[in-house]
N, C-alpha and C positions, 0 to 999 in steps of 0.2 A: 394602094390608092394614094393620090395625093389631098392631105387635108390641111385644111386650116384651123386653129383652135384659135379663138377670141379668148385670151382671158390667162393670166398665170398667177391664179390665186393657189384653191386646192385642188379643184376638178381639172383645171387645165392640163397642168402639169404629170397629175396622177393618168390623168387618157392619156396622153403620149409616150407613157413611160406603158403601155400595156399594148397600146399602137404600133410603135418602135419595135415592139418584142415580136411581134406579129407580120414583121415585114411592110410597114407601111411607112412616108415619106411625110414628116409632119413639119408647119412650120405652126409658131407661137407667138403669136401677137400678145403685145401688151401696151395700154396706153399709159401707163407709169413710164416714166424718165429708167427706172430700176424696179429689182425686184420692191416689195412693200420691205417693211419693217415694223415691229410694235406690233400696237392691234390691242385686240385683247385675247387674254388667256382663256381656252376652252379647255372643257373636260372630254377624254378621247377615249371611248371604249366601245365594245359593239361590233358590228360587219367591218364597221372601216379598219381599226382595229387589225381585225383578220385580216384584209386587204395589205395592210401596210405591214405586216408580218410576211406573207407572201410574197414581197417585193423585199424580203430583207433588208429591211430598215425600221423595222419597229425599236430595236435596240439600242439606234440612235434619237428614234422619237422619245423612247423613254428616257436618254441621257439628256437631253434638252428640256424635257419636262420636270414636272414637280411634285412629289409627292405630299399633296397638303393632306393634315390629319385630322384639321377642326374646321368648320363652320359655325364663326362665332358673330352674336349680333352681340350689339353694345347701345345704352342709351345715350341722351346726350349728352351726359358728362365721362361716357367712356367703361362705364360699367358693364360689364356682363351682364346680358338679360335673358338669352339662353343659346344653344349652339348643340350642333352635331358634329358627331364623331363620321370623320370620313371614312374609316376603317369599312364601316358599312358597304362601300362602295368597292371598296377590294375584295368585301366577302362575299356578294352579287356579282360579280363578274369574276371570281376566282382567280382574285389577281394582276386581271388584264383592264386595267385601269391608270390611268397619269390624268396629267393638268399640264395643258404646254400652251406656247402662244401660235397663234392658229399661222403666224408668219413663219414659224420656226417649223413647223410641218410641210408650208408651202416650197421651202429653201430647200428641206432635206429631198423631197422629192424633185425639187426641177434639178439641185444636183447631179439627180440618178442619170438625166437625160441631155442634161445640157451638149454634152458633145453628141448627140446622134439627134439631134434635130434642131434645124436653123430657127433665131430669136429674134423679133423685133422688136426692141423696146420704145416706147414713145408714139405709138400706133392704134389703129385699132380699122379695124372693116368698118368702110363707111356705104360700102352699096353693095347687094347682092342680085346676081341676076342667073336663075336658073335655065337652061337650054338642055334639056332631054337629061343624057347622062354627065354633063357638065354645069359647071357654078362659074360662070365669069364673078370676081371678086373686085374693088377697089374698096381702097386703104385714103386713110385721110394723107396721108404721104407718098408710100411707098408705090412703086408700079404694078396697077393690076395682072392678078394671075388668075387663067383656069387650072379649075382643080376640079375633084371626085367631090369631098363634101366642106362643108362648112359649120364647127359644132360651136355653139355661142357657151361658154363659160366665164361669161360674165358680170354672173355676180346679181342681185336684185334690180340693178338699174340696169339691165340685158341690152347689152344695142343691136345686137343680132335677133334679140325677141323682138327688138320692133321693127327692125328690117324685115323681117321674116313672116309672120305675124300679124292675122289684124287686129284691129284696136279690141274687137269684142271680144277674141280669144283668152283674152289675159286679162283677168280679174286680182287686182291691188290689195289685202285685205290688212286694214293698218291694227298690229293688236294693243291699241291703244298709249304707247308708248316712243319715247325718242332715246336714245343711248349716246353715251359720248366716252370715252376712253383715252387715255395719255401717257406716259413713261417718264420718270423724271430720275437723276441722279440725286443720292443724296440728300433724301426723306429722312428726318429726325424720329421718325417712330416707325419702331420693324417688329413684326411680332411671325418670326421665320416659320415657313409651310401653316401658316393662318389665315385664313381667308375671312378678312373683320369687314362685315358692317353695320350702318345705322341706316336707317330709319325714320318717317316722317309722313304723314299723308304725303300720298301720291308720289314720293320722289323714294331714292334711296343712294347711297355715297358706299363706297367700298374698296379696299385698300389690298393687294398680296404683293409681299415682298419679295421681290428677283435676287437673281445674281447678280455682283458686279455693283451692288450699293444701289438697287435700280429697284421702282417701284410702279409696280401698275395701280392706278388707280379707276374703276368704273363709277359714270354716273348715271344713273335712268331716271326718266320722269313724266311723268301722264301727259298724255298730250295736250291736255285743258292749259297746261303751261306754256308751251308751243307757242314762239314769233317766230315768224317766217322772214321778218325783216332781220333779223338782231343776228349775229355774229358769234358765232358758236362759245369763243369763251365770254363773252360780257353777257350771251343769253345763262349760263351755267352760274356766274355771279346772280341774274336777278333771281333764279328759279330755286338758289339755295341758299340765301342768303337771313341767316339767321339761324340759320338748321344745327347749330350746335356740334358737338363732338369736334373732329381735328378740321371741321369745313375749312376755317380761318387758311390754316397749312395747306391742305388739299389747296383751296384758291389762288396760292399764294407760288405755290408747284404747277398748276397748271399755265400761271400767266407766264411761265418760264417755258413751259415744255415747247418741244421743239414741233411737232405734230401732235395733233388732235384728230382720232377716229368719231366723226358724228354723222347718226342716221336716225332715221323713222325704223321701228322692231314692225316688220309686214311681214307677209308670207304671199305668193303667187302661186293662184288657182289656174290652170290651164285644161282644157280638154285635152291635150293632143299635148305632146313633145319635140315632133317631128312634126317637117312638110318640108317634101320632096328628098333632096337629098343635104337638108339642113336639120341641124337635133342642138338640142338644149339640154346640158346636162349641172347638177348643183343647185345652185341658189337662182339661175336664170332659167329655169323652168318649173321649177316647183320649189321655190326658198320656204321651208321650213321656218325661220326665226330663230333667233338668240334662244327665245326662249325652250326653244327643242330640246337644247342641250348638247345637242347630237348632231347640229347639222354639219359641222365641218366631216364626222364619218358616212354619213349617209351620201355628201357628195361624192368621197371617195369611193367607195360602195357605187354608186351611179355611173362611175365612169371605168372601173370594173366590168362591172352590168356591160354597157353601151361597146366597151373593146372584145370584149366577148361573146357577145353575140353578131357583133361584126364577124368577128373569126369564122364562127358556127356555123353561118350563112353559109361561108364560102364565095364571098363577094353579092347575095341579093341585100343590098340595101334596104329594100320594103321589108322584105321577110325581116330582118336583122331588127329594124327603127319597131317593127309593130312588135316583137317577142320583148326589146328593151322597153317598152311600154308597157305590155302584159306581165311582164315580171315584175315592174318597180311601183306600177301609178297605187294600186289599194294599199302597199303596205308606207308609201310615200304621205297619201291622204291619212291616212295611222293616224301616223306619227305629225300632221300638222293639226289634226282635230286634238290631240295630246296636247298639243302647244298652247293651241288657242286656250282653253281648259286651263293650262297651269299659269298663263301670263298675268290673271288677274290678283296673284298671290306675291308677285314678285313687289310691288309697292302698292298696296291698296289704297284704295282712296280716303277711307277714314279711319281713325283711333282704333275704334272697334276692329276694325279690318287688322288694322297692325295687331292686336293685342288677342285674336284670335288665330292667328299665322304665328304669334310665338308660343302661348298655350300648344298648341299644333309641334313645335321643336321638342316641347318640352317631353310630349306624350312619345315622341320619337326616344326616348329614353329606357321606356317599357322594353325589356328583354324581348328580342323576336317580332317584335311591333313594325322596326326601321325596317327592317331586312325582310319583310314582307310587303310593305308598301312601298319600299325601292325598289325592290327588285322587281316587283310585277313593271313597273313603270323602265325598268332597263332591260327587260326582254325583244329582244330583236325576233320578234314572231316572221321570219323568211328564214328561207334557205341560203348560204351562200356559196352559188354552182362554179365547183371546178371545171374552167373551158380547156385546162392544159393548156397555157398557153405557155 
């Protein structure tokens, strides 16, 4: 078949690269100028994981990732107030665990594909029009094409979910927070494979240090803080300003950085994934959140799913769109009812809240304690079915 994919984040790239394998004619849309860059660093373990193992490329996802071995909070003069040991997370997953930047997973996959499937950079579907077993397509540029299907991977703000899609289908649910992320060269304070932060009602500031003298910094903060008017970094100036520990630097780093990742932390509730011979796979049909942990594996995991039971079919598209739904949507809702749950921990809104989130680190100390209440929480409760493809 010929398909279109919107989107060359993670899902994009990882369905065409299982498409491709499968004898199908893919082309990859993307409204970026270029591939992304930066972002922020996620942790990668889980189904995607195995996915990304079976595409032989985990070896390099691991060589681009990081092995951090502390999660350390600090007050605001930089002290230690409590911290976990990552090792935890190596001994729950036995091993099959990194920290890489969610762009450096995107590259290593569209790599795999770049020569077996044509790339539009600087695009995107701007209209879709279904006719029986064909999808007339146009493109805010490029000349429209019919194709077989059309799969939106892109991303929380979907433009193929709303081409596709009506308004009521697709419920928004904000978990209470906004994110911003940046990269800078040549940060004065490194504390290597550490992952430091601070802390404050409702916000939180946090620092891991890269390769290359390069430092990622993340900032989240409750939406109660939220101008819609104000401009991502002089909004990050008023909502932190004061906040003690390395803010001043952080501040000072970011009015430099060359990009800035800023967004609303949602998650998208949908019925349906599918209609007709259009599917939404990742974060443009059911985004999980930052807070998951996990969503950059569970997209790949998705689009796995989705090429796989294409295959399985044998070309019935319904059959295929309704089996990728019956296998993904309860263990998808999971792990977004997970999220919702753990986001209110990430910057609590008051003193108490913070001061009972690090008592909470601390008890993580108790022998056998971590490693039971993580690992229950890194259980991938699915199957994940070999299509032989």
């Amino acid at each position: 078949m010929r398909i279109v994919i919107n989107g060359i984040g993670v899902a994009g790239p990882a369905l065409a690269y299982w498409l491709t394998r499968t004898g199908h004619e893919v082309l990859l849309v993307e409204t970026a100028p270029r591939l992304r860059s930066g972002g922020y660093v996620v942790d990668f373990w889980g189904v995607g994981y195995d996915v990304v193992e079976r595409m032989g490329l985990i070896d390099e996802v691991r060589g681009l990732g990081y092995q951090v071995h502390e999660v350390r909070v600090v007050d605001r003069l930089g002290k230690k107030s409590a911290g976990l040991d990552v090792d935890v997370f190596h001994r729950v997953t036995r091993g099959r665990f990194t920290s890489v930047r969610r762009s450096d997973i995107s590259a290593t996959m569209y790599r795999a594909v770049e020569n077996k499937v044509e790339t539009i950079f600087g695009d995107s579907v701007a209209s879709i029009d279904q006719e029986g077993s064909r999808v007339h397509v146009k493109f805010d540029h490029a000349p429209p094409r019919d194709v077989d299907l059309v799969i939106g991977a892109d991303g929380l703000h979907s433009r193929v979910r709303r081409l596709a899609f009506a308004p009521q289908e697709v419920v928004e649910v904000p978990l209470g927070y906004h994110i911003a992320a940046f990269e800078v060269e040549g940060y004065p304070s490194r504390d290597e494979l550490v992952y430091v932060s601070h802390s404050l009602p409702g916000r939180q500031i946090a620092r891991l240090s890269l390769r290359d003298d390069r430092t990622m910094c993340l900032l989240i903060f409750r939406d109660e803080y939220m101008d819609e008017m104000a401009e991502p970094k002089a909004l990050m100036h008023r909502v932190f300003a004061g906040a003690g520990w390395e803010w001043p630097e952080i501040a000072t780093a970011m009015d430099r950085a060359d990009e800035i990742y800023f967004d609303t932390v949602a998650q998208i509730h949908m019925p349906r994934w599918t209609n007709g011979r259009v599917a939404l796979v990742g974060d443009a049909g059911a985004c999980v959140s930052v807070m998951a942990g996990e969503g950059t594996g569970l997209a790949i995991f998705e689009a796995y799913v989705l090429a796989g039971e294409l295959h399985a079919a044998g070309g019935d598209v319904a059959r295929a769109f309704a089996q990728y739904e019956q296998r993904l949507m309860p263990f998808v809702r999971a792990k977004q009812r997970s999220a919702a749950k753990f986001a209110s921990s990430i910057a609590p809104a008051t003193s108490l809240g913070l001061h009972f989130r690090t008592l909470a680190m601390k008890l993580m100390r108790i022998p056998g304690l971590a490693d039971f209440a993580i690992g229950r929480s890194f259980r991938d409760e699915i199957e994940s079915p070999d299509y032989r493809m």
